[in-house]
C-alpha positions as CSV (number, residue, x, y, z in Angstrom):
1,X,67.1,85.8,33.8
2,X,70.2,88.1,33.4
3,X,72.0,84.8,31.8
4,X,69.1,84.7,29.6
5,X,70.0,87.7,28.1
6,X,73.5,87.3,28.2
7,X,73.9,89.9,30.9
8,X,75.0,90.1,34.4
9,X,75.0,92.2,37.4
10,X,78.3,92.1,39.8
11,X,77.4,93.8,43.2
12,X,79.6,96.5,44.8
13,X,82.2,95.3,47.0
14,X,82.8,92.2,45.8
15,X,83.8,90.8,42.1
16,X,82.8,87.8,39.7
17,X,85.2,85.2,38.4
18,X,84.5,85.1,34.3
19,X,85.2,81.9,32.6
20,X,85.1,80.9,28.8
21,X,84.0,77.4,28.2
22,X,85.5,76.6,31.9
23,X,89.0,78.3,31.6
24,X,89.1,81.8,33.6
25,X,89.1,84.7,31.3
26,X,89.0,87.9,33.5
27,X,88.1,89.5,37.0
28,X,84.9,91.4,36.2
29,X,84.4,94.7,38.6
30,X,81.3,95.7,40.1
31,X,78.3,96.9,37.3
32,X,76.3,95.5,34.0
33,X,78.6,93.1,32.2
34,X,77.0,91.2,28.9
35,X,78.2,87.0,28.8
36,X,77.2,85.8,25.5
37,X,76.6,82.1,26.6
38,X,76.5,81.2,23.5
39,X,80.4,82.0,23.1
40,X,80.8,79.7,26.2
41,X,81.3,82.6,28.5
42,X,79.7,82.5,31.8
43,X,80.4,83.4,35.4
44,X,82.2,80.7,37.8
45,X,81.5,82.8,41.0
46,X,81.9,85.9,43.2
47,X,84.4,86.8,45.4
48,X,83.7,89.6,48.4
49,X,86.0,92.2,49.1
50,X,84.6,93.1,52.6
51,X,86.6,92.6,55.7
52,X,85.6,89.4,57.3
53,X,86.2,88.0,60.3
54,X,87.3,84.5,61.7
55,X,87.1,83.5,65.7
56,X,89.7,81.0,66.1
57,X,89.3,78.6,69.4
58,X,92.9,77.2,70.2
59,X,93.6,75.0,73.7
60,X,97.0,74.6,74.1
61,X,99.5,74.5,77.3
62,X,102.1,77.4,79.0
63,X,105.4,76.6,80.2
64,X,104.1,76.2,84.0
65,X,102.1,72.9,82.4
66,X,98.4,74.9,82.7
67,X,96.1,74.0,79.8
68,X,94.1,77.0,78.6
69,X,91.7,78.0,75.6
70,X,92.8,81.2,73.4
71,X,90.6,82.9,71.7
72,X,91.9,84.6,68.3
73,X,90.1,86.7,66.0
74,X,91.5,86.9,62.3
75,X,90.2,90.3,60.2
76,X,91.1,89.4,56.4
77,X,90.1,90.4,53.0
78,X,90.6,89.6,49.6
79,X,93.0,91.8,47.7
80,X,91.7,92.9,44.1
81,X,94.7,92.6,41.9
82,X,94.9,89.0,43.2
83,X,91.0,88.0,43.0
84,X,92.2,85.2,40.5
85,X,94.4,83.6,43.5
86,X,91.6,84.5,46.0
87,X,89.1,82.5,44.1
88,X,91.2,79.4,43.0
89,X,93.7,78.8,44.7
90,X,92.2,77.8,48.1
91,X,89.1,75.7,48.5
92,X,88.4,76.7,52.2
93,X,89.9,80.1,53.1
94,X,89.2,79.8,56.8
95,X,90.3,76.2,57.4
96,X,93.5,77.3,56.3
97,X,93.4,80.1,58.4
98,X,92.7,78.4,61.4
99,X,95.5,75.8,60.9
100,X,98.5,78.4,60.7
101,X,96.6,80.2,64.1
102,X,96.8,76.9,65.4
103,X,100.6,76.2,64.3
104,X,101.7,80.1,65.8
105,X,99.6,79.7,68.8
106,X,100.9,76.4,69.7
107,X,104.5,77.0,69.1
108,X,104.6,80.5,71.1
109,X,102.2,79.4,74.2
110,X,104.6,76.9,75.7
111,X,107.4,78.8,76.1
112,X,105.6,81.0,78.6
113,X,103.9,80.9,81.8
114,X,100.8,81.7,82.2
115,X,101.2,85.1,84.1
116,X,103.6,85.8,81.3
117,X,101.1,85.1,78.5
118,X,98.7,87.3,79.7
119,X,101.1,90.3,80.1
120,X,102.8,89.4,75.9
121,X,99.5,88.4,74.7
122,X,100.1,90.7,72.2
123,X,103.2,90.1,71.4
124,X,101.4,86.1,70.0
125,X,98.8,88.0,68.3
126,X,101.7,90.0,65.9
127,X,103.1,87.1,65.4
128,X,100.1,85.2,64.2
129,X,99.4,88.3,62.0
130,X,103.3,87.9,60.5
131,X,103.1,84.5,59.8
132,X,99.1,84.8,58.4
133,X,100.4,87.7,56.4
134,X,103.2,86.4,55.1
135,X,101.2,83.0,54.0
136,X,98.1,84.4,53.0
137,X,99.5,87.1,50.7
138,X,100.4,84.2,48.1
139,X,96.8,83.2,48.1
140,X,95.4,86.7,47.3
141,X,94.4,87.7,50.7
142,X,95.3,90.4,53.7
143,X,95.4,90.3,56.9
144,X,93.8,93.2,58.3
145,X,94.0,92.7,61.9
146,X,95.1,89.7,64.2
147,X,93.9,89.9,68.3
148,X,94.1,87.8,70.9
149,X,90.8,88.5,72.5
150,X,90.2,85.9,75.5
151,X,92.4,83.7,77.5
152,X,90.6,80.7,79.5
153,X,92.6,78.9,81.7
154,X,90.7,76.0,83.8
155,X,88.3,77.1,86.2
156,X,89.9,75.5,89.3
157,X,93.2,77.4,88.0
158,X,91.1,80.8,87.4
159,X,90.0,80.1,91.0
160,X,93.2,79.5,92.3
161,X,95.0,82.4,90.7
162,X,92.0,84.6,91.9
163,X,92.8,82.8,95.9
164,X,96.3,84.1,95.4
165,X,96.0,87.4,94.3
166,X,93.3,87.7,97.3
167,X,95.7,86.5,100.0
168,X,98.6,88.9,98.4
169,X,96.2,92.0,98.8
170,X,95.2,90.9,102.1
171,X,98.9,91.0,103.4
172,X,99.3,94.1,101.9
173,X,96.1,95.8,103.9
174,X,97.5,93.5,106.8
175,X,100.7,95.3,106.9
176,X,99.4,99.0,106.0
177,X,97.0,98.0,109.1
178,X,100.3,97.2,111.0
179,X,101.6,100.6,110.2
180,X,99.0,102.9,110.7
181,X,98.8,101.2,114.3
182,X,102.2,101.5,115.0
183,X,102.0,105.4,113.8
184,X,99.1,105.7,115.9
185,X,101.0,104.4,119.4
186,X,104.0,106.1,118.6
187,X,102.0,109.5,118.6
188,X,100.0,108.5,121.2
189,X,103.0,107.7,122.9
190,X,104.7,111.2,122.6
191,X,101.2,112.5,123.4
192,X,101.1,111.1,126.8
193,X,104.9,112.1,127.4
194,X,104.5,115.5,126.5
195,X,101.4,115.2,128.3
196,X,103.2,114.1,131.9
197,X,106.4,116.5,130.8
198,X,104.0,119.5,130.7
199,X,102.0,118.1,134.3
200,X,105.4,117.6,135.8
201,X,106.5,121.4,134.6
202,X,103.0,122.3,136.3
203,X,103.2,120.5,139.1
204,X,106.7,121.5,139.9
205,X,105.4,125.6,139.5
206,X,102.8,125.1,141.8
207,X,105.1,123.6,144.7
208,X,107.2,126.6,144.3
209,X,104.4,128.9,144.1
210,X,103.3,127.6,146.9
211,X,106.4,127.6,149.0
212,X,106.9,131.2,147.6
213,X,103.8,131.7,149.1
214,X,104.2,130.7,152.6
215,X,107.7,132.5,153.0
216,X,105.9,135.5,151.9
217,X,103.1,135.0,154.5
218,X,105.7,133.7,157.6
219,X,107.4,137.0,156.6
220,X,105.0,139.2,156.5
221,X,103.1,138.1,159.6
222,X,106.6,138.1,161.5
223,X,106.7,142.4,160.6
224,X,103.6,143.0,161.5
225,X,103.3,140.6,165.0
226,X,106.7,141.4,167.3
227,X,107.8,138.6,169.0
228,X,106.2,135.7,167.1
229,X,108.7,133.4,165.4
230,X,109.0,132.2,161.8
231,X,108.3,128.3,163.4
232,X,105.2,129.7,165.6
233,X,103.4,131.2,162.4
234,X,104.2,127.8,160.4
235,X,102.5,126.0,162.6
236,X,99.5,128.2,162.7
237,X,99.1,128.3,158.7
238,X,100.0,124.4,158.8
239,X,97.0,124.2,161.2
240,X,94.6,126.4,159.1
241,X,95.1,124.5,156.3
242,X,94.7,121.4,158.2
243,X,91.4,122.7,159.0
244,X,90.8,124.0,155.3
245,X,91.2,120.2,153.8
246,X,88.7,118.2,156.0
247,X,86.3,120.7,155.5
248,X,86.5,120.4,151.7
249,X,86.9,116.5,151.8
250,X,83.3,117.4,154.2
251,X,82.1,119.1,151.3
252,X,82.8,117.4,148.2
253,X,80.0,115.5,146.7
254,X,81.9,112.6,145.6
255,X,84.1,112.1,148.7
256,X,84.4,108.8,149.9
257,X,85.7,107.9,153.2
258,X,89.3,109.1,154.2
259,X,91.1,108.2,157.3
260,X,93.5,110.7,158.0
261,X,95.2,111.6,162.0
262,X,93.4,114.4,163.2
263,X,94.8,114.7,166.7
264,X,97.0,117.5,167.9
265,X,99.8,115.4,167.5
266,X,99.3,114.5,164.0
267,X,99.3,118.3,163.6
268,X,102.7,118.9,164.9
269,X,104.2,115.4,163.1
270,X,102.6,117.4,159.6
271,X,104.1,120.7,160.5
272,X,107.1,119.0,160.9
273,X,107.6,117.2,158.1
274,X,106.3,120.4,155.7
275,X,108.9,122.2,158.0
276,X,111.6,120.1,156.7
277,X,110.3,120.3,153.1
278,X,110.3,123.7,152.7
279,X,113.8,124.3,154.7
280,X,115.2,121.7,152.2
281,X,113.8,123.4,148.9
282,X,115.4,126.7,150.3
283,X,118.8,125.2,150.7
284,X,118.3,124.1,147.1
């Protein structure tokens, strides 16, 4: 209808290609434009000016020999002063798109390994963008934007590489484990030596409180009884507690059976040997 009446409506965001009798004429901007057809002058197609987008699937093979599928998307436009080189000079924008992705991709994979690609996957994606930008521009387009967005390796490679880091983890935690044991044994350790250093401290402060004790009592009953002897009132206390002992093993709930001498030998041989013991710690 609009050619009808010689006029035409360009949309906004994109532009229409203006021919007179089939050679172009001019680029003609969004808004009302009159073709008198009549004069030859019609429109030979529009050209957008949005940013569009291109997903670019590319297998190719790293340095280690493992096959994967990359994934590149391709943001581009046409550029306005060049709508004329937009429009005619390429018949399939995104074929040739996809064929220099292909080229850069395939020339900068294989001289990585795989772990490698995934840490410089940026570093392919700028230089897909370069050599996109640098082509492109001469056919009236920009690149906006080049990303690498996936990385598929094989799935029995994914699975291995998943195995691996797994196992690397696991010695990690293995080793930590390790550690944390050996710190806990080491402090256990200077636990139960402190422990038996403090026991030993106690054990030694308690014989000589006890043998403080007894010199104290032999003394003191020696003042106050004339004529008894400092061996004579040993054996009596040695006796007493004698005595003292069985009846608390007697008494204990959880005694078991003992067998100790209990004749009045045994007595003396006891009071003997404490005799010694106590003679020997005050020569000391």
């Amino acid at each position: 209808m609009g050619q009808l009446f010689c006029c035409v409506q360009v949309e906004q965001s994109e532009v229409a290609m203006k021919e007179t009798f089939g050679r172009f004429n001019e680029v003609l901007e969004p808004g009302c434009h009159c073709l008198p057809w009549i004069f030859g002058q019609q429109i030979a197609g529009h050209l957008s000016l949005r940013v569009q987008k291109l997903d670019v699937r590319c297998e190719t093979k790293t340095k280690d020999n493992v096959f994967v599928t990359v994934i590149a998307s391709v943001q581009y436009r046409a550029i306005l002063d060049k709508a004329e080189d937009a429009f005619y000079k390429l018949s399939n924008t995104r074929e040739q798109i996809q064929a220099y992705v292909f080229d850069v991709i395939r020339a900068s994979v294989p001289k990585m390994n795989l772990d490698d690609f995934f840490e410089q996957k940026n570093d392919v994606a700028r230089a897909v963008e370069e050599e996109l930008e640098k082509v492109m521009t001469n056919y009236g387009f920009e690149i906006v934007q080049t990303l690498i967005v996936d990385i598929e390796p094989d799935e029995l490679v994914k699975r291995a590489m998943n195995e691996i880091n797994a196992a690397a983890r696991m010695r990690v935690a293995t080793k930590d484990k390790a550690e944390a044991e050996k710190i806990l044994q080491i402090k256990r350790a200077e636990g139960e030596a402190e422990a038996k250093y403090l026991s030993g401290l106690g054990i030694a402060r308690q014989r000589q409180a006890i043998v403080d004790g007894l010199r104290d009592s032999v003394l003191a009953f020696s003042d106050n009884v004339p004529g008894t002897t400092a061996r004579e009132v040993m054996d009596m206390v040695l006796v007493t507690q004698y005595f003292d002992t069985m009846k608390e093993i007697g008494a204990s709930s959880k005694s078991s059976t003992v067998f100790i001498p209990h004749g009045p030998g045994a007595v003396r041989d006891v009071a003997e040997e404490i005799r010694n013991g106590l003679l020997q710690a005050q020569a000391r």
